[in-house]
N, C-alpha and C positions, 0 to 999 in steps of 0.2 A: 403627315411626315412619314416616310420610310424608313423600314427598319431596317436599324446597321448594326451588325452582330457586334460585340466588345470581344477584340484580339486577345487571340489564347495569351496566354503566359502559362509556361513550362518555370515552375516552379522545383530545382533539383530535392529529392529528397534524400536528404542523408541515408546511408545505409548505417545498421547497428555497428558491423564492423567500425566505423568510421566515427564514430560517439562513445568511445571508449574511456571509461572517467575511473580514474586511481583513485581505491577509496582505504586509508588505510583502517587495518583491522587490526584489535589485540585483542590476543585469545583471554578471555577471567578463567576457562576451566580450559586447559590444553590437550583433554583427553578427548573432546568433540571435534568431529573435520568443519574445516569453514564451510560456510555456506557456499553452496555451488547451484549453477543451471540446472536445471534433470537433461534439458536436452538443450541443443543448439539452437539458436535465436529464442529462444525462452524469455520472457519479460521480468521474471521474480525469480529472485534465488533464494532455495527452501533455507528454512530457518531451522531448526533443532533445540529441542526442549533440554535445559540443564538439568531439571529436577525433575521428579516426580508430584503428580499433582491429580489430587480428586475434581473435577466437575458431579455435582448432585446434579440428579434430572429436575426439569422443571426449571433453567435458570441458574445454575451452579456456576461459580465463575473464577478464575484465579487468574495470579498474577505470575507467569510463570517468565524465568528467565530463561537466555540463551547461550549465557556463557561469554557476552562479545560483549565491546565496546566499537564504535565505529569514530572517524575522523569523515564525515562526509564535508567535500567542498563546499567552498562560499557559491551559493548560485545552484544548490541542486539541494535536495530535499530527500528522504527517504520516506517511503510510505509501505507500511505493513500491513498485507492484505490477508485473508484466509485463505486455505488450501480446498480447493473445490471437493477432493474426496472425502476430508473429513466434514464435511457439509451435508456430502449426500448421502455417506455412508453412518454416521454417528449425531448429524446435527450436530456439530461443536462448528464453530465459527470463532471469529474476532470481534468483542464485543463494541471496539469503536473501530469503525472500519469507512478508511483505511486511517490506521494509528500513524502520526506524522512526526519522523525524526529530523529535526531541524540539523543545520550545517553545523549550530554552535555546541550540542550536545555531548558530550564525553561520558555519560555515564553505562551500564550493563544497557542493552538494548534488552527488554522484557515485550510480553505478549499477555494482551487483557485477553483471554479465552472465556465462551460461556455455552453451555451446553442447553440446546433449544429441544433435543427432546424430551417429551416429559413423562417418559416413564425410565428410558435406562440411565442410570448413571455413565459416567463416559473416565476413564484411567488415563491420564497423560503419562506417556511412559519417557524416560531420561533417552536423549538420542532421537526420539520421535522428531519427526517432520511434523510444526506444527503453524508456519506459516509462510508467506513468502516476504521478500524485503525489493521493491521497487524502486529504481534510484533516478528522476526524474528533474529537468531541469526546474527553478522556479524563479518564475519576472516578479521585481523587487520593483511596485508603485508607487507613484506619487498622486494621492487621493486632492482632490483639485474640487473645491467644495462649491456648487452652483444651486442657485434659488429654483430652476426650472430645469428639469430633464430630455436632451434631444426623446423626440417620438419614436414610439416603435411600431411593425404590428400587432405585435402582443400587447407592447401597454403593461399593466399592472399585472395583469390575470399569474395568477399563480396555482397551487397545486390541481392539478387535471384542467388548466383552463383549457387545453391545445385538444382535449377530448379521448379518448377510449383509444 
């Protein structure tokens, strides 16, 4: 049998401009600026620490807020990620990462931080950029319960089955 190639399809891809979602924001501490982009098309808008806050080395963790409440829409999601430089520069990250703000949520938006390295202690200072907030569409399923799973390549195989 000859092979016949399967017809492109030119699937259009939204541009950012064009996916622009109103999210409303109330400030809890009004002396902090909203979260904003660092730069244009940016995917996360940096978040800011309300308080001040100790991380211990080794593991040190806190619950720091940011001053905000959000109103995210029905059908999108918020997800808090870490700030790559305080990663590379101090080890502090986000300890559930990415931390997931549902659409129905109303309360301060906070940031589980934890400090991975283990000798310095790490100073969360009020104002600091301490993480970013990604606002992301999310498909609401209908889990459809079957005795037998279509086949895959994969199959079962799970962590490192796919190899090095």
């Amino acid at each position: 049998m000859p092979y016949i190639p399967a017809m492109a399809v030119t699937v259009p891809v939204p541009h950012v401009a064009d996916m622009n979602v109103a999210v409303s924001v109330q400030r809890l501490d009004g002396e902090l600026p909203l979260p904003a982009y660092a730069r244009s098309g940016d995917a996360g808008l940096d978040l800011r620490a309300s308080e001040d806050a100790e991380l211990a080395a080794a593991g040190g963790r806190a619950l720091v807020g940011t001053g905000l409440a959000l109103a995210i829409p029905e059908g999108y999601a918020g997800f808090v990620q870490p700030r790559s430089g305080l990663a590379r520069d101090h080890g502090v990250t986000c300890l559930n990462t990415p931390g997931l703000i549902d659409s129905g949520y109303r309360g301060e938006l906070r940031v589980l931080l934890v400090n991975t390295d283990p000798h310095q202690p790490f100073t969360v200072r009020r104002g600091e950029r301490i993480a970013q907030l990604v606002i992301q569409p999310v498909a609401a399923v209908t889990l459809c319960e079957a005795e037998v799973l279509p086949p895959t390549e994969r199959g079962s195989g799970g962590f490192g089955s796919t190899g090095r």
